[in-house]
C-alpha positions as CSV (number, residue, x, y, z in Angstrom):
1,X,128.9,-69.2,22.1
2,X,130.3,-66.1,22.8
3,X,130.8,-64.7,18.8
4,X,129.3,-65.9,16.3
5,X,129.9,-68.8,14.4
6,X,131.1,-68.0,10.4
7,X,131.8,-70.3,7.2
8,X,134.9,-72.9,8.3
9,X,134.3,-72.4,11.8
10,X,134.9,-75.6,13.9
11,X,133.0,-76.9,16.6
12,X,132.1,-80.0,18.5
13,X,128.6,-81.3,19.2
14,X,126.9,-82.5,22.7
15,X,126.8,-86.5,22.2
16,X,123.1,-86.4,23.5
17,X,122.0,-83.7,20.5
18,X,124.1,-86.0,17.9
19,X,122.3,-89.0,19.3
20,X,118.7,-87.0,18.5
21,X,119.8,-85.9,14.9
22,X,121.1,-89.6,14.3
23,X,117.6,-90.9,15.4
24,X,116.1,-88.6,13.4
25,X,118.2,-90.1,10.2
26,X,117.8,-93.8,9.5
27,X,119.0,-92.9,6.1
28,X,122.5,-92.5,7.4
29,X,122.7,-96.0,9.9
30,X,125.0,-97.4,8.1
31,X,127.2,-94.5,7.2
32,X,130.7,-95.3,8.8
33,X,132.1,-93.4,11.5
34,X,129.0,-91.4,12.3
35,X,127.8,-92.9,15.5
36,X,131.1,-92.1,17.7
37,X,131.8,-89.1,16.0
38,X,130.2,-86.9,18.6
39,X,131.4,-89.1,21.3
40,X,134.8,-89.0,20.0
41,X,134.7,-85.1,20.2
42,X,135.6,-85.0,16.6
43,X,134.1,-81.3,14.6
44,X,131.7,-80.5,12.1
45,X,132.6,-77.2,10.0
46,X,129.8,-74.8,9.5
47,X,128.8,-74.1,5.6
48,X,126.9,-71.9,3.7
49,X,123.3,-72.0,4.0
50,X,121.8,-73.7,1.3
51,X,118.4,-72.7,-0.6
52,X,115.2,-73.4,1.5
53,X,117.4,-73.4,4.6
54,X,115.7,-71.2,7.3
55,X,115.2,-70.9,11.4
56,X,118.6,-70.2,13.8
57,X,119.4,-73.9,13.4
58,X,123.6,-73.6,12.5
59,X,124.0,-75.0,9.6
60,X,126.8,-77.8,9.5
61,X,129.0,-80.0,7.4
62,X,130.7,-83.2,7.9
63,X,132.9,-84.7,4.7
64,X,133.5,-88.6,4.7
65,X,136.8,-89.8,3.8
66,X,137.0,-90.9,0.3
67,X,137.6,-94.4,0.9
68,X,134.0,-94.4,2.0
69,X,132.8,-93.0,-0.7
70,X,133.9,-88.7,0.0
71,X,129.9,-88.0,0.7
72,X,129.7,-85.1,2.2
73,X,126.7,-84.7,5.2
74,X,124.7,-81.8,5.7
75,X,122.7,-81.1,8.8
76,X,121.6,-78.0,11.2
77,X,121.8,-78.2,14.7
78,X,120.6,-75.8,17.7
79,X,123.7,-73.1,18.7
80,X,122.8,-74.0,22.1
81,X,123.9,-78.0,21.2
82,X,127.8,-76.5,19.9
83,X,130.6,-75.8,21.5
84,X,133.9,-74.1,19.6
85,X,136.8,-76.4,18.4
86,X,140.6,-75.6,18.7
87,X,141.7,-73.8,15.3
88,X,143.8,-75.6,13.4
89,X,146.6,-73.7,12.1
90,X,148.8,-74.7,8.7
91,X,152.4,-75.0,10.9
92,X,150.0,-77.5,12.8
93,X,148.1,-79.7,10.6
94,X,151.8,-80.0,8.2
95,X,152.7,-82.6,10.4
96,X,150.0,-84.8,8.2
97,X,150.9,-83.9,5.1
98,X,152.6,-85.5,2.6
99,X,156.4,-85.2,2.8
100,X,156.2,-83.6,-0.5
101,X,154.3,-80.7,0.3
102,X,156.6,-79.4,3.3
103,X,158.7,-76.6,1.3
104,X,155.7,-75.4,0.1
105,X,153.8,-75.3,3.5
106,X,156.9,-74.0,4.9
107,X,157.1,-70.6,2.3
108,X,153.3,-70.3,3.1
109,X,153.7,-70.4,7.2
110,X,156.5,-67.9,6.8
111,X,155.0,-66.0,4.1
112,X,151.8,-65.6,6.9
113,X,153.9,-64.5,9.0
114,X,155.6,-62.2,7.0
115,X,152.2,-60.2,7.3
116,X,151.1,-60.7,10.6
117,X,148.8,-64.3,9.6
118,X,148.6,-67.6,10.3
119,X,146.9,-69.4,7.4
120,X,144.5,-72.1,8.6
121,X,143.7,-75.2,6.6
122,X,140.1,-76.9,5.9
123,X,139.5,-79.7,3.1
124,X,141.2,-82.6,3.0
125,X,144.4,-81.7,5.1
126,X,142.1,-80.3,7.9
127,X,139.7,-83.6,8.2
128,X,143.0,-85.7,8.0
129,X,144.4,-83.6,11.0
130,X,141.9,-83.5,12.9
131,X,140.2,-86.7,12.7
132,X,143.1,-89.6,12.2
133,X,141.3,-90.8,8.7
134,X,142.7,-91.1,5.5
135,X,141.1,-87.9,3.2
136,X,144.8,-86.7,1.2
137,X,145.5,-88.5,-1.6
138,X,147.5,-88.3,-4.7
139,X,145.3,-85.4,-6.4
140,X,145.0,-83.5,-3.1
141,X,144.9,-79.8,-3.5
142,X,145.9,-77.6,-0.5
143,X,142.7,-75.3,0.5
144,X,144.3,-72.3,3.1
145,X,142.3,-69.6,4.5
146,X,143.8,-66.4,5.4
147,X,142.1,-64.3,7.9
148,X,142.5,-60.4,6.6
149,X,141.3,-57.3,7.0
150,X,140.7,-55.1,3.7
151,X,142.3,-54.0,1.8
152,X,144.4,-57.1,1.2
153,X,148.5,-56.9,0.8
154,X,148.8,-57.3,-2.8
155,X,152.5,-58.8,-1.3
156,X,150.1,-61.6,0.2
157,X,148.5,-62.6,-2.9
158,X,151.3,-62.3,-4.8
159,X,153.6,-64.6,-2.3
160,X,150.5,-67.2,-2.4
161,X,150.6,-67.2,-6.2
162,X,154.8,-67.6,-6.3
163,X,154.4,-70.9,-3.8
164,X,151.9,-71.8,-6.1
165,X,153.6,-72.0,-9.3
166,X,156.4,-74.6,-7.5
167,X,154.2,-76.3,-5.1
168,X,153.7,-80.1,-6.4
169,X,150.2,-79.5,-5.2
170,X,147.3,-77.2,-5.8
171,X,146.8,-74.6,-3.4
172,X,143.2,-73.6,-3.5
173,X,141.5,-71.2,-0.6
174,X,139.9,-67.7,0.6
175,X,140.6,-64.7,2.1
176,X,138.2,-64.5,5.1
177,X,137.6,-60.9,5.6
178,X,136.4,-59.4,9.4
179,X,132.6,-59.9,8.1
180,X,132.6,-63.3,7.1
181,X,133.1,-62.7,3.7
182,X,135.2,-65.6,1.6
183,X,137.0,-64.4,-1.4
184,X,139.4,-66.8,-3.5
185,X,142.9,-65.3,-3.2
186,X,143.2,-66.0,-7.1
187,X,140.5,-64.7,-8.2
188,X,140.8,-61.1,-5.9
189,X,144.6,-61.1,-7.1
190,X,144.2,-61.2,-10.5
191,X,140.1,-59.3,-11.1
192,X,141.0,-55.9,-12.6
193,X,140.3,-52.8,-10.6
194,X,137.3,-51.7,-12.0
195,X,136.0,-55.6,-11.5
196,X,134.2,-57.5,-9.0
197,X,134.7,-60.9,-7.1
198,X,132.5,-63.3,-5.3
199,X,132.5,-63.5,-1.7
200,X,130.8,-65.9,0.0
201,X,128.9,-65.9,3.6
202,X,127.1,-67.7,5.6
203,X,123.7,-66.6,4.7
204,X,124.4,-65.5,1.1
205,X,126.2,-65.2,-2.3
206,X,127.2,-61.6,-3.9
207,X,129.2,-59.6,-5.9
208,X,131.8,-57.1,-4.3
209,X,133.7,-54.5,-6.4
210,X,137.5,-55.3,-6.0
211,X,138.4,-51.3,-5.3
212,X,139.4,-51.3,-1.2
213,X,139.8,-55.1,-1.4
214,X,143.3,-55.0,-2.0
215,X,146.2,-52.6,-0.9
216,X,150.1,-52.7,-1.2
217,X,152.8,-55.1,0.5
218,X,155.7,-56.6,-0.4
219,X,156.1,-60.4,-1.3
């Protein structure tokens, strides 16, 4: 791969290294949907490494649908076994969304585009996109991610928190800074100045003052 891979990413697996890991896993035989999934080109997202996790393996993430029990699968694979899957962008992925949820997704694809963004889903309204299973249900939030540089549009923050007071859904989510870094959008819009905020990579979790993070903008 030509850059590398971050938190969310999406790729696809070679069906002959899926095959290995599977035989390698008795555990999991039974597990619905996992012995086509590699064949059927659907994605794994790469998560954060996890305590005692070491080596270049990439580490990887595959959530079940909750009708079969919402288990979510951990495993590392060899870069050299990945390949990169399409983004998924919000306007994309609405088409599987509830009805209900369209205004809101609407304000939020226009609000991205207000400032130069296009907000990307992952949870449950990514895996329903992308896979043709049943992961949204009733209690669904909406998790975004919104691919910034620093410092953030207070505007941006701002315009997620006004769809969020009307949305008849959660809307949950990062901003993914240029380094990997994951910061909730709540929790950077409303830390004082002085404060800090977690961001989350791929390797680690850590503190990160909140002065530079964020900058002006209008709604």
């Amino acid at each position: 791969m030509a850059e590398p891979l971050r938190r969310h990413d999406l790729v696809r697996v070679d069906p002959a290294a899926w095959a290995a890991w599977r035989a390698d896993r008795p555990d999991l035989g039974d597990v619905p949907h996992l012995e086509d999934w590699a064949n059927l080109g659907l994605p794994l997202i790469v998560r954060r490494r996890v305590p005692g996790e070491t080596g270049d393996a990439v580490p990887l993430g595959l959530p079940l649908p909750p009708a079969d029990g919402k288990r979510r699968i951990r495993l590392a694979l060899p870069v050299s076994a990945l390949s990169p899957a399409p983004v998924v962008t919000l306007a994309e992925a609405a088409i599987h969304a509830p009805a209900a949820w369209g205004a809101a997704l609407d304000a939020l694809t226009a609000l991205g585009r207000r400032h130069g963004l296009v907000p990307r889903p992952f949870g449950s309204l990514l895996w329903q996109a992308v896979t043709g299973l049943t992961y949204l249900s009733a209690t669904s939030d909406l998790d975004l991610l919104w691919r910034c540089t620093a410092p953030v549009p207070v505007g941006l923050l701002d315009g997620i928190a006004a769809v969020a007071e009307t949305a008849p859904m959660g809307i949950d989510g990062e901003i993914l800074l240029p380094d990997g870094a994951g910061l909730h959008w709540r929790e950077l819009r409303d830390a004082p100045e002085d404060g800090s905020v977690l961001a989350k990579s791929l390797d680690r979790l850590l503190l990160r003052p909140v002065a530079g993070l964020r900058g002006p903008g209008a709604a």
